[in-house]
C-alpha positions, 0 to 999 in steps of 0.5 A: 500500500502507498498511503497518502499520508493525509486522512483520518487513520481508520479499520474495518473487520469484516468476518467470512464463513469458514468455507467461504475463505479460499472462494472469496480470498482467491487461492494464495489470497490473491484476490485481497492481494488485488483489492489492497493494491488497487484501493490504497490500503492493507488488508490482512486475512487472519482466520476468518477474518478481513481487517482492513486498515489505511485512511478513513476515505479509503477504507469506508471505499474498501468496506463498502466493495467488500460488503458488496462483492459478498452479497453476491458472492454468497448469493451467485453460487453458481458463478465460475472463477472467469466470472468472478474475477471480471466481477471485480476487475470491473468493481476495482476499476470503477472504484478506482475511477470514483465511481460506486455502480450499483454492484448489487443490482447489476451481478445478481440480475440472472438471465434463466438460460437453460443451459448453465455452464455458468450464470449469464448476468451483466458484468457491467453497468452499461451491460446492466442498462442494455438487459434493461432495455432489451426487457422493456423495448422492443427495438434496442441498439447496442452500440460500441467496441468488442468485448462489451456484451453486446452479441452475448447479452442479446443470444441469453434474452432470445433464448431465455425468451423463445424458452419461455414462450415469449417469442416463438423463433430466434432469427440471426441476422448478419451483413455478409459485406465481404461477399458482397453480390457473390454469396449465391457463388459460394459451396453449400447451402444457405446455412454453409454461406453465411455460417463465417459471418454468423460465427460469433452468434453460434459461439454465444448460442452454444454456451447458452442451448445444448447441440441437439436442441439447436440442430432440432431448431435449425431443421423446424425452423425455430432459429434460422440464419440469414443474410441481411439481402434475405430478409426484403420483403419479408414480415417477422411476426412473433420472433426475437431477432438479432442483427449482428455487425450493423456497423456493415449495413446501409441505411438503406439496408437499415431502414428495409430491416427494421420495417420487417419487424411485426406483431409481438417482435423483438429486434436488437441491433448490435455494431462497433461503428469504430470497425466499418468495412463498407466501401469507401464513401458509403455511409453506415446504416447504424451511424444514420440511424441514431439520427433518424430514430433516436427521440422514438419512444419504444426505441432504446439506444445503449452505448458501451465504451471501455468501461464495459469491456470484460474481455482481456484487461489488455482489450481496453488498454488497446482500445483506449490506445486506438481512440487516443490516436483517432483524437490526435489525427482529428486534432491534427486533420482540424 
């Protein structure tokens, strides 16, 4: 700990279960070992209990993280170690930002997937808004950098609600921009075509469903793939539908896709509008659309930044490195 050397000397003693120590603490008490270096003061486990010492401010920050993380930990008895250490990268990272999220209320809001390898909830608070808005909007845009949620989050809702009766398909829907015209050119069926395209839905979507239920669903058409040129002319009546990489889209292209939507319906749009593969000088339907539909009540629009990032804790050093220096061009362009 490097004390500041200015406040009020302060300690809180907070007690843990026997068979809750090595869980919380992390083996070799690592993760106290992360807490003491990240929020500026001691912590020593003795038997089972957490002393925390250091300045009055910094201990009442230390305090109230460790009350928080131990709600969950004790009510989240199924989270896994990934799960958990995201958990308190994010609660360490805010806190050291100043910020005091709802921790509470953001891990412990479950979605019922059916298969539960591990428990899909938000990791984040914008994670938490975008869950938010996918519950009470029936068109929901999630914009922002990889590693936010933002296809995975959207996989749990389809699933959590085809399982429960809410919709009755999921459909998957991507722009296939890099075989533009020639799609109809490539080996296989449908399916065979737009699979590379509709990778990251399947990742997510067998985390959340057993093999054989998708295969099953994919021959009765209870999930269907399709490319974004598909769905012209079509109506989805009763169905949850994701349109994946819509950073990729025209607003042509987005405007045909959101007229498809019909009677109790669900569409989430997701896209990073930082990684545009349109052909130079065509504009993007997902930037186009914040524009045209953004004071449209029963439409939500959810940004994700850095902040919510929860894959590798490198992902939003890389990030932040790339806007810096979209920053400098613009300044040095104006």
């Amino acid at each position: 700990m490097s004390g500041k050397g200015m406040g009020k000397p302060a300690e809180f003693i907070m007690a843990l279960e026997p068979a809750e120590i090595t869980d919380f603490c992390g083996e070799g008490d690592f993760r106290i070992r992360e807490m003491e270096q990240s929020l500026n003061v001691r912590m020593i486990l003795r038997g089972n209990e957490i002393k925390v010492v250091g300045d009055e401010e910094d201990v009442g920050k230390a305090a109230g993280l460790l009350n928080d993380l131990l709600h969950v930990h004790r009510k989240g008895n199924l989270e896994d170690k990934i799960t958990r250490k995201r958990r308190l990268q994010y609660a360490l990272r805010t806190a050291g930002n100043g910020q005091s999220p709802d921790l509470k209320s953001i891990f412990l809001d479950e979605i019922p997937v059916p298969l539960k390898r591990r428990r899909v909830t938000p990791l984040t608070a914008g994670q938490k808004r975008y869950v938010d808005a996918i519950r009470h909007s029936d068109i929901v845009f999630a914009v922002g950098p990889a590693g936010t949620g933002k296809t995975y989050l959207a996989m749990a809702m389809a699933v959590t609600d085809l399982m429960q009766g809410n919709v009755r398909r999921i459909i998957l829907v991507r722009p296939a921009v890099e075989a533009g015209e020639k799609l109809g050119f490539l080996p296989g069926d449908l399916a065979a075509k737009i699979d590379p395209y509709l990778r990251p839905l399947w990742d997510a979507l067998y985390e959340m469903m057993e093999a054989e239920k998708i295969k099953n669903s994919i021959e009765t058409g209870v999930i269907e793939i399709a490319p974004l040129a598909f769905m012209r002319g079509r109506t989805l009546n009763n169905a949850f539908v994701i349109l994946d990489e819509a950073q990729n889209t025209t607003p042509e292209q987005m405007k045909m896709f959101l007229t498809r939507l019909g009677f109790d319906s669900k569409a989430i749009i997701t896209g990073d509008i930082t990684q545009i593969d349109l052909p130079m000088g065509r504009q993007s339907g997902l930037i186009h659309v914040q524009t045209v539909l953004k004071n449209i009540e029963g439409i939500s629009f959810i940004y994700f930044d850095q902040q919510d990032v929860v894959r590798h804790e490198l992902v939003q050093k890389i990030i932040r490195a790339y806007e810096q220096d979209e920053k400098k061009h613009l300044n040095q362009d104006g």
